[in-house]
C-alpha positions as CSV (number, residue, x, y, z in Angstrom):
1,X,43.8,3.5,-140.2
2,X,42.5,2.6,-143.6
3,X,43.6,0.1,-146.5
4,X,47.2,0.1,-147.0
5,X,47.2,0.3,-151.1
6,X,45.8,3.4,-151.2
7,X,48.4,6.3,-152.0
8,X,48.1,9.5,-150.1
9,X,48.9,13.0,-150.9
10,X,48.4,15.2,-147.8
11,X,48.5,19.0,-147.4
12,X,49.2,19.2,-143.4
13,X,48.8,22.7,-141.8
14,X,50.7,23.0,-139.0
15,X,48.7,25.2,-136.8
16,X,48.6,29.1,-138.5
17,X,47.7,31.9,-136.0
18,X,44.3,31.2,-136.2
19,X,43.0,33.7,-133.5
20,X,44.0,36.6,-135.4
21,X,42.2,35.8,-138.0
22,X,39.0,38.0,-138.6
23,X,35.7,36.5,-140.2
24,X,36.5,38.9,-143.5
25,X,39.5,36.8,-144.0
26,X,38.0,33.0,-142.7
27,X,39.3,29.9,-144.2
28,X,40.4,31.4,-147.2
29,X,43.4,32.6,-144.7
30,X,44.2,29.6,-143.2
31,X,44.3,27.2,-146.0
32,X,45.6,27.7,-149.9
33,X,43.7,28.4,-152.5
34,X,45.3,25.7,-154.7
35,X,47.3,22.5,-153.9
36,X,51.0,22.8,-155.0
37,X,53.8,20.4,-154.5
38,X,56.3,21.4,-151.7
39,X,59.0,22.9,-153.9
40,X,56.3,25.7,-155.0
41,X,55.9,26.3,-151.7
42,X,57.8,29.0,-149.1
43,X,54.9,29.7,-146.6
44,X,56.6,28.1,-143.5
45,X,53.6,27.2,-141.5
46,X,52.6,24.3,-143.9
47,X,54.4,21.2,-144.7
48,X,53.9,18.0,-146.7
49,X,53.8,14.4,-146.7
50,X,53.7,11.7,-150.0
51,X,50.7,10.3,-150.9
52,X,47.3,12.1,-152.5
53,X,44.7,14.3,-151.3
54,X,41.5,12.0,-151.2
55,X,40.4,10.1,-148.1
56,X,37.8,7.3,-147.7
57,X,34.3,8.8,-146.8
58,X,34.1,6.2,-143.8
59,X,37.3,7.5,-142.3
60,X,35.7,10.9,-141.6
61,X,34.3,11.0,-138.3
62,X,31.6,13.9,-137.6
63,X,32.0,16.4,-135.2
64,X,30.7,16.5,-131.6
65,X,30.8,20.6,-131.7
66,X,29.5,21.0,-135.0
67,X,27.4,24.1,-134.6
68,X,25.4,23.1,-137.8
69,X,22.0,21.0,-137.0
70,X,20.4,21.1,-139.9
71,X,20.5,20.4,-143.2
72,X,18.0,22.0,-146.0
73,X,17.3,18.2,-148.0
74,X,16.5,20.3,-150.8
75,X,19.4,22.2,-150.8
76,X,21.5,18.9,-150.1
77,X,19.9,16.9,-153.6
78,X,20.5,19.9,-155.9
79,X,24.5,19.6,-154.3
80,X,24.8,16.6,-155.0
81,X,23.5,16.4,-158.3
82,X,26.5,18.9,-158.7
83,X,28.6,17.0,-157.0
84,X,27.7,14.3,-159.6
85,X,28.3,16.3,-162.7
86,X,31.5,18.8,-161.4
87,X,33.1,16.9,-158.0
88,X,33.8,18.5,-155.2
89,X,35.6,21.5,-156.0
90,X,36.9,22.6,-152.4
91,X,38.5,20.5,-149.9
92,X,36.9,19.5,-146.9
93,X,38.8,20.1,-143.4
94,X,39.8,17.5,-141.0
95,X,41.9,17.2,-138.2
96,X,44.6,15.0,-137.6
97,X,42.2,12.2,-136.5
98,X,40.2,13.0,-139.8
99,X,37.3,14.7,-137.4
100,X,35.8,16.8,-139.7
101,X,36.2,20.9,-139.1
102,X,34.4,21.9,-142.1
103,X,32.4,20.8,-145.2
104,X,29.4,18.7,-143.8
105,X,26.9,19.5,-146.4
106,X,29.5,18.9,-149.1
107,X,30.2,15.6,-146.9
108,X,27.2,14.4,-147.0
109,X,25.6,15.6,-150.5
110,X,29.2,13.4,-151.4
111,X,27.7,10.5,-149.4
112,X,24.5,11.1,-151.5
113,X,26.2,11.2,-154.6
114,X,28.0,8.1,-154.5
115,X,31.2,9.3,-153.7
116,X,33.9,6.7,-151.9
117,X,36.6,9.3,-151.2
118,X,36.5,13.2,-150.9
119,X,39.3,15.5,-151.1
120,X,40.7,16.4,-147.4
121,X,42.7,19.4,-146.5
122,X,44.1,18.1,-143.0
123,X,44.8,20.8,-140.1
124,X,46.4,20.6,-137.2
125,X,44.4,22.1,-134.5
126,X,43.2,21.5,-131.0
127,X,39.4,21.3,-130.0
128,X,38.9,25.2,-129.4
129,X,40.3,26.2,-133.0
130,X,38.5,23.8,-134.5
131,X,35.0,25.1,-133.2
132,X,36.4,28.6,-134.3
133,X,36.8,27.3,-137.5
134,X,33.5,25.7,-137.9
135,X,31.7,29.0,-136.7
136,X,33.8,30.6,-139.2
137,X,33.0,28.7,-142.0
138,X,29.6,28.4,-141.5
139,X,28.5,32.0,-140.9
140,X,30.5,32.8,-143.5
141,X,28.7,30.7,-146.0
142,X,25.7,31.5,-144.5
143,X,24.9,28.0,-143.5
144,X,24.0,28.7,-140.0
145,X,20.5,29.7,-139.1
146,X,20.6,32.2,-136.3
147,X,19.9,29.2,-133.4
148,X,22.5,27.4,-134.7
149,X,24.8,30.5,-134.8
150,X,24.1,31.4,-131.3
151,X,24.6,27.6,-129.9
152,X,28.1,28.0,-132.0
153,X,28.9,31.1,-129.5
154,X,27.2,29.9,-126.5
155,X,29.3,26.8,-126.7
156,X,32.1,29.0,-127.3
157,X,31.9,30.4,-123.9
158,X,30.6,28.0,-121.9
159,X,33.4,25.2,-122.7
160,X,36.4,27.7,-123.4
161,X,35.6,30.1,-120.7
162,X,35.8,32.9,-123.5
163,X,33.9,36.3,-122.7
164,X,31.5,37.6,-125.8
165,X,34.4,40.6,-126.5
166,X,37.2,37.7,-126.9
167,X,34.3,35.6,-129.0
168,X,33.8,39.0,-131.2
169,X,37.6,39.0,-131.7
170,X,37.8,35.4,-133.1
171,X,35.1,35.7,-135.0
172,X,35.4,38.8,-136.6
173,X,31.8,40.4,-135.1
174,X,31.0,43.3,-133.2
175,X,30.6,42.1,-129.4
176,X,27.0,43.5,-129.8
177,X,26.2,41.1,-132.1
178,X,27.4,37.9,-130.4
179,X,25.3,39.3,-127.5
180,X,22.2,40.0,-129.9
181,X,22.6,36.1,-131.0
182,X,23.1,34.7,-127.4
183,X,19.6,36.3,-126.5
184,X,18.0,34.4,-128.6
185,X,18.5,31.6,-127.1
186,X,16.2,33.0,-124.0
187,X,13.3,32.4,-126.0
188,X,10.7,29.9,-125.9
189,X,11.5,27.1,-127.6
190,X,8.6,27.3,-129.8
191,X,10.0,30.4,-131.2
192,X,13.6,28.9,-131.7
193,X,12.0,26.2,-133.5
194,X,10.6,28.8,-135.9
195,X,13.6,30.6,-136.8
196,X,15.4,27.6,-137.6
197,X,12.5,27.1,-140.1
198,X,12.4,30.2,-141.6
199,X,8.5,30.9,-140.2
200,X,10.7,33.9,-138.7
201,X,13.9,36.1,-139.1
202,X,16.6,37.5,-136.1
203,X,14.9,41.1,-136.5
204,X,11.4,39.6,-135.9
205,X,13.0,37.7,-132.7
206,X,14.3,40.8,-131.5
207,X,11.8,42.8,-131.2
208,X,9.6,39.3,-129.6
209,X,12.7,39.6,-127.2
210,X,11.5,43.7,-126.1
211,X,8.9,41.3,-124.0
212,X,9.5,39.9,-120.4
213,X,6.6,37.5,-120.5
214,X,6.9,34.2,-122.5
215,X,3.3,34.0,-123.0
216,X,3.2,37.3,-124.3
217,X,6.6,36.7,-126.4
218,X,4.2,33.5,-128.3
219,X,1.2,35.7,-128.7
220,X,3.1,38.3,-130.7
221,X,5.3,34.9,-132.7
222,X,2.2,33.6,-133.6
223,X,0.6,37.2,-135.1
224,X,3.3,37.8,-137.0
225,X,3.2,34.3,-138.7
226,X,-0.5,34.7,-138.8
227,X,-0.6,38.0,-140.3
228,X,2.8,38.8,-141.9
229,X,4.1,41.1,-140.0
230,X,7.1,43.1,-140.6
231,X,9.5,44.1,-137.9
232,X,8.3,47.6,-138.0
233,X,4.0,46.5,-137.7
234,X,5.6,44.0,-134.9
235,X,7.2,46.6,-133.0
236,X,4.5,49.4,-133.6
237,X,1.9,46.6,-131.9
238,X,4.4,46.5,-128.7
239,X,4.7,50.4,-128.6
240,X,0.9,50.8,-128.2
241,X,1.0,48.1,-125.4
242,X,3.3,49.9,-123.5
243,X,1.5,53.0,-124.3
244,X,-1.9,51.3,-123.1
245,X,0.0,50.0,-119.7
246,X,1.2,53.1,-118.8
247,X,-2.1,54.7,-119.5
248,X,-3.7,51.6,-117.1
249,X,-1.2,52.5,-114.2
250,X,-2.4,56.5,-114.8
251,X,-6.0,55.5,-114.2
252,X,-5.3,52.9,-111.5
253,X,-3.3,56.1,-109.3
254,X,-4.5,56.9,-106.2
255,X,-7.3,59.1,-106.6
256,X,-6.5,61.4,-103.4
257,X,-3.2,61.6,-105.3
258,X,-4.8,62.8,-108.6
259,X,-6.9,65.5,-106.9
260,X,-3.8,67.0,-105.3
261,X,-1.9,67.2,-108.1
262,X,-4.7,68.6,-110.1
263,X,-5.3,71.4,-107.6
264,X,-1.5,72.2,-107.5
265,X,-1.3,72.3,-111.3
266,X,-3.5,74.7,-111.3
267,X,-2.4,76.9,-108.4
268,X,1.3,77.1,-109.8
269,X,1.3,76.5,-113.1
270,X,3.2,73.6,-113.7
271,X,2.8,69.8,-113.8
272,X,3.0,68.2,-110.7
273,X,3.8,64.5,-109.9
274,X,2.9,63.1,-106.9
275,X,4.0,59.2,-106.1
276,X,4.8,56.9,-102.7
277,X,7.7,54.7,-101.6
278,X,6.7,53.0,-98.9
279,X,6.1,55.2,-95.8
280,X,8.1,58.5,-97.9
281,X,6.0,60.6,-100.2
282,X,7.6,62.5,-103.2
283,X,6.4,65.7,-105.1
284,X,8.1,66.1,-108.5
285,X,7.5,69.9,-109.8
286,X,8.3,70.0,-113.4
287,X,9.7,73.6,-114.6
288,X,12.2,74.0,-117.8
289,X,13.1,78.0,-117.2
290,X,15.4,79.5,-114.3
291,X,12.0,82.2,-115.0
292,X,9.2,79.4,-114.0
293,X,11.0,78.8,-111.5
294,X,11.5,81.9,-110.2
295,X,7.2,82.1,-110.4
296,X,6.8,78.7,-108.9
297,X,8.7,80.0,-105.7
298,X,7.2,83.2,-105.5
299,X,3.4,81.4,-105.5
300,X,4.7,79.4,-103.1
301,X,6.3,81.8,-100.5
């Protein structure tokens, strides 16, 4: 482990019923607020050993599911400079094998600042809780951009088998949302790229999702970096290409088509629809009243 002369205090959580735990309650639930000494103590599902609660920065090895990517440099320096003047003033999380759960920014705006040990609240957890936990955390703070959120889930499911209801569950989301942020990771990875930058937000990308074609999906990414546009002006711009299409396909009918339903509009009153599926032709009559009905028939007959 590490050098032998340093003295250790640490809080070990013995595995709390972490699945029941809803995103409105996170962390805060699963470890305490404060460090007390045993005697103050009676929650059963923590116990303690002697020593203190700092560990070496070296000994904390990073973790292969952490659903965080990035790190805003910016944000990192003005952290450590409080991290400098204040110390760090929550724990970070590790596992038994001092993996960390959560607390890389703090981690490494500690590294930036100088800082040989950290303080360390150690949990004992197996690899799925521990990915819960990072979500958790994370999403909680806000840390996550919506990418990395949705890799968080995706991972989620694919290594844990776990459908996007039991993700909701865990996490403390509605299962719609876990979809919504899945989805996103359908897109080009152009786009991706720009809302882990910022250049876009997850209401942007959702309405750039309302489009099948990729190409299509770029051309509106790029107009609404290039022009500013708000969800609503996005999704106003997709409305009038729909509108335009289905104009298009209206022109594009077969004109023998057309004339007969023009001539039977006008013979009966009503709006006819005339169409083709394969070798089967359909007439649609449109009527809204028992009455029109009633008249269409009686033209008819």
């Amino acid at each position: 482990m590490c050098n032998q002369q340093i003295s250790r205090y640490w809080l070990l959580v013995t595995r709390p019923n972490f699945m029941s735990i809803g995103l409105g309650r996170g962390l805060s639930s699963l470890i305490p607020e404060k460090i007390l000494p045993p005697e103050k103590t009676k929650d059963p599902d923590f116990t303690w050993e002697a020593g203190d609660n700092e560990v070496l920065i070296t000994e904390i090895k990073p973790n292969p599911n952490q659903p965080r990517k990035d790190l805003d440099p910016e944000k990192l320096l003005e952290l450590s400079r409080s991290i400098k003047r204040h110390g760090i003033l929550q724990p970070l999380v590790v596992n038994e094998n001092y993996e960390l759960i959560a607390g890389q920014r703090r981690l490494e705006a500690a590294r930036m600042a100088g800082l040989r040990k950290v303080p360390v609240i150690v949990h004992k957890t197996d690899e799925e809780q521990s990915l819960e936990m990072s979500i958790v955390e994370n999403v909680q703070r806000h840390d996550l951009n919506p990418i990395e959120e949705a890799s968080g889930y995706k991972l989620l499911a694919q290594k844990f088998s776990l459908s996007q209801e039991e993700i909701a569950k865990r996490v403390g989301k509605k299962r719609s949302t876990i979809g919504n942020s899945v989805r996103l990771l359908s897109l080009p990875l152009e786009i991706q790229k720009g809302l882990c930058e910022g250049k876009i937000n997850s209401a942007h990308a959702k309405v750039i999702l309302s489009l099948e074609n990729p190409e299509k999906q770029i051309s509106l990414y790029h107009k609404i970096i290039q022009e500013g546009l708000t969800r609503d002006r996005a999704q106003s711009l997709i409305d009038k290409v729909i509108v335009r299409k289905h104009a298009r396909k209206t022109l594009s009918k077969n004109p023998f088509f057309a004339e007969a339903e023009e001539k039977l509009q006008e013979v009966l009153g009503c709006r006819i629809k005339i169409s083709r599926d394969g070798r089967v032709g359909k007439i649609l009559i449109e009527f809204y009243e028992d009455e029109e009905l009633e008249g269409i028939l009686g033209k008819i007959g």
